[in-house]
C-alpha positions as CSV (number, residue, x, y, z in Angstrom):
1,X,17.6,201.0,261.8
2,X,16.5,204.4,261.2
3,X,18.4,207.7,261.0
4,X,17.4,211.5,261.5
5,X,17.5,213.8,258.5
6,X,20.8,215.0,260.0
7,X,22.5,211.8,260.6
8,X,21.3,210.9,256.9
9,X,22.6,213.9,255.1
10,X,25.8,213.9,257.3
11,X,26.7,210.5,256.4
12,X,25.1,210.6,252.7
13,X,27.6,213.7,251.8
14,X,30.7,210.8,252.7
15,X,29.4,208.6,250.5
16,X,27.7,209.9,247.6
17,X,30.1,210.4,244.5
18,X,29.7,214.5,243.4
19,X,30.8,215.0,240.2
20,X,30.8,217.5,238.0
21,X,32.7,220.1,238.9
22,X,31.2,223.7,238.8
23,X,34.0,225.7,237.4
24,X,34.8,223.9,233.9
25,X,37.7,225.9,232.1
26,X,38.8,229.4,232.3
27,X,36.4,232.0,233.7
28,X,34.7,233.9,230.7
29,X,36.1,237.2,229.8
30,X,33.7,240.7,230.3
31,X,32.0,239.8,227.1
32,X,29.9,237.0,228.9
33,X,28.4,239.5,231.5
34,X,26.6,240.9,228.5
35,X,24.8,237.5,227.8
36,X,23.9,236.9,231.1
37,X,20.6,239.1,230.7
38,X,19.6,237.2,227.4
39,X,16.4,234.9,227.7
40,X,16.6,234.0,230.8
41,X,12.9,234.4,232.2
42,X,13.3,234.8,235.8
43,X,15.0,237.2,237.7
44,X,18.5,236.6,238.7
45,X,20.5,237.2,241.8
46,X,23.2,240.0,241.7
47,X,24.5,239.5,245.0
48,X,24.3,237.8,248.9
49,X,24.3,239.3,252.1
50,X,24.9,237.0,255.1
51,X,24.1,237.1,258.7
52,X,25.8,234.7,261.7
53,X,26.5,235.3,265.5
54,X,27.2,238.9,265.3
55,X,23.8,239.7,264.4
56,X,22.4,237.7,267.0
57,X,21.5,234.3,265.3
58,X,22.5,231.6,267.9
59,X,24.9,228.7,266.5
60,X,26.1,228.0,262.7
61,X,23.4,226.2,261.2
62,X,20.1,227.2,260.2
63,X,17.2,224.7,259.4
64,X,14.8,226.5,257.9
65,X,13.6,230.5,257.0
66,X,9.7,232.0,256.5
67,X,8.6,235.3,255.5
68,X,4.9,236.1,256.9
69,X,2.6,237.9,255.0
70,X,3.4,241.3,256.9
71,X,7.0,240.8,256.1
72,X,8.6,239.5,259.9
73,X,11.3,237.1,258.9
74,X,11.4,233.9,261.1
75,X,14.4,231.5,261.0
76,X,14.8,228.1,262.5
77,X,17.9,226.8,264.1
78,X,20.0,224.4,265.6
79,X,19.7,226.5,268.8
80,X,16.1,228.1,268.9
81,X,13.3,230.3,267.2
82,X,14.8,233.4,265.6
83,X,13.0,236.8,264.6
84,X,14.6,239.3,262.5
85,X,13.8,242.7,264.1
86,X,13.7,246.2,263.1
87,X,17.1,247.1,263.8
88,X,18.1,243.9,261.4
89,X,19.4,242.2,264.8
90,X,17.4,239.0,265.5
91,X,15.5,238.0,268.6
92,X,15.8,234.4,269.9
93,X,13.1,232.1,271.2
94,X,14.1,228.8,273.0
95,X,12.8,226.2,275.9
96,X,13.3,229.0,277.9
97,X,10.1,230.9,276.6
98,X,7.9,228.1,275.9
99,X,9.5,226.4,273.0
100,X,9.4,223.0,273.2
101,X,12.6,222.4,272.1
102,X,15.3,224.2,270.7
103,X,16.2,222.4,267.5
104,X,13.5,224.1,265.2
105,X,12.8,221.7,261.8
106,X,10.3,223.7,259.7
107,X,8.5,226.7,260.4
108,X,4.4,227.4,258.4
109,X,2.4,230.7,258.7
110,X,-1.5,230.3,259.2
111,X,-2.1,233.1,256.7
112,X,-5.6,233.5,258.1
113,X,-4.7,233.8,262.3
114,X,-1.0,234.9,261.3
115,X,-0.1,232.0,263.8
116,X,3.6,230.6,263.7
117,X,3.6,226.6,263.5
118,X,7.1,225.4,264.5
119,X,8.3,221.6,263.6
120,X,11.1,220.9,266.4
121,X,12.9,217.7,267.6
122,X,10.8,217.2,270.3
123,X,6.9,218.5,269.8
124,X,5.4,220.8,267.3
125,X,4.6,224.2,269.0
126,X,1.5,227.2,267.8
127,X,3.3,230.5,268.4
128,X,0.2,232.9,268.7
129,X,0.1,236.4,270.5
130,X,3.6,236.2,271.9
131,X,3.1,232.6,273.4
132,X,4.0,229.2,273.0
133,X,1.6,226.3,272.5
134,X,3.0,222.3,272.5
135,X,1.6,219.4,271.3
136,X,3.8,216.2,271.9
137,X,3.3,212.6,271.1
138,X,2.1,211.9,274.8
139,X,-0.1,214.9,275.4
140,X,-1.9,215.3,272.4
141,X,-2.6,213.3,269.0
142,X,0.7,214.1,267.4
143,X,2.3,210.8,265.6
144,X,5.7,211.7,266.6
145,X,7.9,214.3,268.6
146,X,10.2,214.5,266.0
147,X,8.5,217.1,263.3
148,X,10.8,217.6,259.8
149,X,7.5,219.4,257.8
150,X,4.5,221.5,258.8
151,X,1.9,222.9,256.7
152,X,-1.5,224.9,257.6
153,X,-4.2,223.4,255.3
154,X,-7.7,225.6,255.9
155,X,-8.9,224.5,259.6
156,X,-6.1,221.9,259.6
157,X,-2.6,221.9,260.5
158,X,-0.8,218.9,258.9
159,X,2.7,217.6,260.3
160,X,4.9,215.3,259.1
161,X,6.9,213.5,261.5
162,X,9.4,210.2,261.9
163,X,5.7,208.3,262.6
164,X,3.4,209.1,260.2
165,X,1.5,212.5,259.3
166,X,-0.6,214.3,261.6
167,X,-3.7,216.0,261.2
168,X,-5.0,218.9,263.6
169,X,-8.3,220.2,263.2
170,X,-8.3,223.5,264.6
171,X,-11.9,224.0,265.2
172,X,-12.5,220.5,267.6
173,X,-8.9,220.4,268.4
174,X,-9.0,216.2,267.4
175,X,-6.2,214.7,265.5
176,X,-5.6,211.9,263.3
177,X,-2.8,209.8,262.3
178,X,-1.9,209.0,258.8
179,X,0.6,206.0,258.5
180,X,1.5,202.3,257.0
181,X,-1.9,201.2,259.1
182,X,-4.4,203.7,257.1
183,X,-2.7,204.6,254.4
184,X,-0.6,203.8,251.2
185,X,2.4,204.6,252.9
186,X,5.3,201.6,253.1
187,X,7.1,202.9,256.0
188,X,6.1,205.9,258.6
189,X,9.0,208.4,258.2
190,X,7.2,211.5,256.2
191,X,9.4,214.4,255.6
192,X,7.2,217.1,254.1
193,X,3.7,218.7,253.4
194,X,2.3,220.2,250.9
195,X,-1.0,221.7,249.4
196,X,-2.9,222.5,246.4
197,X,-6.3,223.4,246.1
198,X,-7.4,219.8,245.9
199,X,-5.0,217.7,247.5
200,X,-2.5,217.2,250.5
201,X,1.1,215.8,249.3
202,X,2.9,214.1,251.5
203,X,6.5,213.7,250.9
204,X,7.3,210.3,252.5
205,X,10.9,208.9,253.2
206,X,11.1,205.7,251.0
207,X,7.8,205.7,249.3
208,X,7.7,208.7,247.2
209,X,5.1,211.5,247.3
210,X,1.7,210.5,248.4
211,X,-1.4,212.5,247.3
212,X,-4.5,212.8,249.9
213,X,-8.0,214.1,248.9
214,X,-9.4,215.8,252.2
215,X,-12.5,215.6,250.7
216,X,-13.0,211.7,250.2
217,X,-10.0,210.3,252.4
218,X,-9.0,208.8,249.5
219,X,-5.0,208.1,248.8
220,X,-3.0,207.6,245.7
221,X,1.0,207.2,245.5
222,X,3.9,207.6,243.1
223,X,6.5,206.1,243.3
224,X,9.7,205.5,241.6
225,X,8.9,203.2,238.4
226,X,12.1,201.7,238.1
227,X,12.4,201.3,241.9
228,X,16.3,201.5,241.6
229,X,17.5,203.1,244.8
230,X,20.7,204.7,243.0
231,X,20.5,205.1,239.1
232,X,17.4,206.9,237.3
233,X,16.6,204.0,234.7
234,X,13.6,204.9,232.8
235,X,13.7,208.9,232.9
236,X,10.3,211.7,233.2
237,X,8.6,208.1,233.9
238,X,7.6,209.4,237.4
239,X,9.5,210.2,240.5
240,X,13.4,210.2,240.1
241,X,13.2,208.5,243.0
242,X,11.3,206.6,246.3
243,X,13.5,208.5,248.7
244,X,11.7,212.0,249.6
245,X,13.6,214.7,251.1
246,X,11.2,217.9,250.0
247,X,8.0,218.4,248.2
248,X,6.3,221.4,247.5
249,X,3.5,222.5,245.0
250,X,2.5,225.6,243.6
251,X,0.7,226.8,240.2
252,X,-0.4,223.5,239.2
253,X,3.0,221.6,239.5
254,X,4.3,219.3,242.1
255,X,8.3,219.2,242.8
256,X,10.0,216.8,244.6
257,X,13.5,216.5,246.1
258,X,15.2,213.8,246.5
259,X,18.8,212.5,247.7
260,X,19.5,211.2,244.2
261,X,17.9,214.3,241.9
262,X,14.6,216.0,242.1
263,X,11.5,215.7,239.9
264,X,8.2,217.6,238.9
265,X,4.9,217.0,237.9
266,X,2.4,219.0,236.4
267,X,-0.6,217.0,236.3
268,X,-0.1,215.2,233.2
269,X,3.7,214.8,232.5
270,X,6.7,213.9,235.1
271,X,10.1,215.6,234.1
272,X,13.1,214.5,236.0
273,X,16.7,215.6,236.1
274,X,19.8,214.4,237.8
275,X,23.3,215.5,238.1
276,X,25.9,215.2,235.1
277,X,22.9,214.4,232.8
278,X,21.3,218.2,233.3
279,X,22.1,221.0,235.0
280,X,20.9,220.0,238.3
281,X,24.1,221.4,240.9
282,X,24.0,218.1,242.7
283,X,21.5,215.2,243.3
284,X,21.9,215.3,246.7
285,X,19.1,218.0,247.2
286,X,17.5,218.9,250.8
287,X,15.0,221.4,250.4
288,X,12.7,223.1,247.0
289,X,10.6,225.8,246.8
290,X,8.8,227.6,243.9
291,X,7.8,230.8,243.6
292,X,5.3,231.2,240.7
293,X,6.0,228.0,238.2
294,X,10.3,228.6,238.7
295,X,11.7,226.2,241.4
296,X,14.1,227.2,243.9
297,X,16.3,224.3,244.7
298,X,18.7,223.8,247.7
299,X,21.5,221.1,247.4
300,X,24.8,220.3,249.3
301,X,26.7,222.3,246.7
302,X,24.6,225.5,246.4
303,X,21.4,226.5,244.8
304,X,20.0,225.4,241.3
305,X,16.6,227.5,239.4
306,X,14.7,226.4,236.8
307,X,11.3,227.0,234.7
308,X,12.6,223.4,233.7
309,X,13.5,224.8,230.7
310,X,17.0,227.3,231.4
311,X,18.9,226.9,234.4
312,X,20.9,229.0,237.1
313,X,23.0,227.7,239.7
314,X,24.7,229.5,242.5
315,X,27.5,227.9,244.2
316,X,30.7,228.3,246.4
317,X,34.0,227.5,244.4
318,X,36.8,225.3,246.3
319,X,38.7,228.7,246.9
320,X,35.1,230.2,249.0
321,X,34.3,232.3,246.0
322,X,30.4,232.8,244.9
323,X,29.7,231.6,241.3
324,X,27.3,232.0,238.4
325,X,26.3,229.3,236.6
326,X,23.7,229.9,233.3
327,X,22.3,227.1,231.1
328,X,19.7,228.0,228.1
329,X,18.7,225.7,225.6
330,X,21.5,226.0,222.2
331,X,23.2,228.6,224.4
332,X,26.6,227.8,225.2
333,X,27.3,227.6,229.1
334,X,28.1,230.9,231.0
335,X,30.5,230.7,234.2
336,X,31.2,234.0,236.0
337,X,32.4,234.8,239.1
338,X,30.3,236.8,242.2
339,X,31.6,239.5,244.2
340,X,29.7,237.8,247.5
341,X,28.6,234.2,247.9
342,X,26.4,232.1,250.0
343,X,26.7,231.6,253.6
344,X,27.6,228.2,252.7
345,X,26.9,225.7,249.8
346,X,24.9,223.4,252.0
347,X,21.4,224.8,251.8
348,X,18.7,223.7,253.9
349,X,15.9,226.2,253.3
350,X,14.9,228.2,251.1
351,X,12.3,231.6,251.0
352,X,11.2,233.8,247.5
353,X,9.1,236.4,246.9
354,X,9.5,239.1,244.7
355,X,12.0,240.9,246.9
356,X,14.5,239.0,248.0
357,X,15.2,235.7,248.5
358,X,16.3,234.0,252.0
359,X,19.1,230.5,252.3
360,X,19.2,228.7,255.4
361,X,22.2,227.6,255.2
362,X,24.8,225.0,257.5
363,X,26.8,227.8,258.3
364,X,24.6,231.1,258.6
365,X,22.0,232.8,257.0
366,X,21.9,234.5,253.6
367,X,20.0,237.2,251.5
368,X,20.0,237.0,248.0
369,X,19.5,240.1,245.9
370,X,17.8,240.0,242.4
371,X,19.4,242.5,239.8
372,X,17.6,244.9,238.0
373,X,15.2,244.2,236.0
374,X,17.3,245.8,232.9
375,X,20.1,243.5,233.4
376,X,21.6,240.6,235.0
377,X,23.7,239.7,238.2
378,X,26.8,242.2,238.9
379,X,29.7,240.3,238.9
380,X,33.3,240.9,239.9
381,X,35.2,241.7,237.3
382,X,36.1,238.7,235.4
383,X,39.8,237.5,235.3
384,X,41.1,236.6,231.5
């Protein structure tokens, strides 16, 4: 029996045991707002703005989120295609204007056309001049209706669906299937794409990532080296695990989420981490992004960065309050509070560029803001 993404995560968050509490002790006192800006590398976040209903984003949850290259924000939801307009209100898309359905998965940019690819539940759709164009498992080449990751690759716009991946060459308008017949995969379900200069990635639901060479139509997998389903046994040995929810590569290095920790690979060396044994928020993680060589990582408890080196983690407390979590190497852990929060903990999407950065979250959307340059997050005043 197979499940969707939803039902998986929905019933994986019953069962999976989530320890390690966020809030450990007594909040620090003003003195650790002051250490907050010391070695950290990256930029932090200082604060969250979040948008719902009342500015026009239809439903609670929120799939996915894109910034294009001329700044128009896109968001996918549970209820249709959003865009955020000028007036900060956004505009909805749904079957009603062409889209094929309205559950939207994943959303890619053709950098080079501008076109909008959207992954939905039932057909990926090319949003190009104002219209909609479907391709469907019975009308065109696509492996399957049901589309969780979408990625523009030159001339070719690769999908990964609950089949197999797909391949459409834009020029001849041809596809081709990728799955257990042709390929190294074990099983069909494929979850995500992703590129690098030389290969295709293909995150793949219970056999790891696999890496494609467009130019020889060659394969090669990785795979879990302890093939434990559960409990990393033999650590940075190669993927934390077989089960794939996310991959994503950028700057020569390859990360992976999975349901049981995430992973990342730079060519030469694997690293892994998992929760209680690093600072990883939670090992049930459903989405990662990087921006530069600093991942972005979207779990069911809130949002974990790392050069894989320090760590930051943003999460919700049990009382709905935003929190600040800092790990450095010999540093001793800093906890503060946030004046705003996310959305919700549950992220499902993630956007960063050196603005801002955008949560799609269960229950809304949500901006982050980083903090001056000169100093770390604001936060609320911290209670003794």
């Amino acid at each position: 029996m197979q499940w969707s993404v939803i039902q998986w995560r929905s019933r994986s968050a019953r069962w999976l045991t989530l320890g390690c509490l966020l809030i450990a002790g007594p909040v620090p006192g003003a003195g650790a707002a002051r250490e907050l800006d010391q070695g950290v590398p990256f930029p932090l976040l200082e604060g969250f703005e979040n948008f719902g209903e009342k500015d026009g984003i239809p439903g609670h949850k929120v799939h996915s989120v894109l910034k294009t290259r001329e700044g128009q924000l896109w968001i996918g939801t549970f209820d249709g295609l959003c865009v955020r307009q000028a007036d900060g209100k956004f505009r909805r898309y749904g079957p009603e204007e062409g889209l094929s359905h309205k559950l939207v998965l994943c959303l890619a940019e053709d950098t080079n056309t501008g076109d909008l690819w959207i992954g939905t539940a039932r057909g990926l759709n090319r949003f190009s001049g104002g219209k909609f164009t479907t391709y469907t498992q019975t009308d065109s080449g696509l492996p399957n209706n049901v589309v969780y990751g979408v990625d523009v690759v030159g001339e070719t716009v690769w999908a990964a669906t609950a089949a197999g991946a797909g391949a459409l060459n834009l020029r001849t308008g041809a596809w081709k299937i990728y799955d257990q017949n042709n390929t190294l995969m074990h099983e069909p379900w494929c979850y995500a794409i992703t590129k690098s200069p030389e290969f295709v990635y293909i995150g793949v639901w219970g056999g790891g990532i696999l890496e494609h060479n467009p130019k020889t139509g060659s394969f090669k997998e990785y795979r879990d080296p302890d093939g434990d389903f559960q409990f990393v046994l033999a650590a940075d040995a190669g993927p934390v695990g077989d089960i794939t929810s996310w991959v994503y590569w950028e700057e020569g290095v390859l990360w992976q989420a999975t349901y049981f920790g995430m992973s990342r690979y730079d060519g030469a060396r694997w690293r892994t981490w998992v929760e209680g044994k690093s600072p990883l928020l939670s090992n049930f993680v459903n989405f990662v992004t990087a921006h530069h060589r600093v991942a972005w990582i979207g779990t069911d408890r809130g949002v974990s960065v790392t050069d894989a080196t320090n760590w930051v983690n943003y999460a919700v407390s049990e009382k709905g309050e935003g929190t600040v979590e800092i790990h450095q190497p010999h540093q001793p852990v800093v906890r503060q509070r946030l004046a705003t929060t996310l959305a919700n903990g549950f992220v499902l999407g993630i956007w960063v560029d050196d603005q801002e950065v955008w949560f799609a979250t269960s229950n809304g959307l949500t901006r982050g803001r980083y903090a001056p340059q000169d100093k770390a997050a604001r936060v609320a005043e911290a209670q003794p």
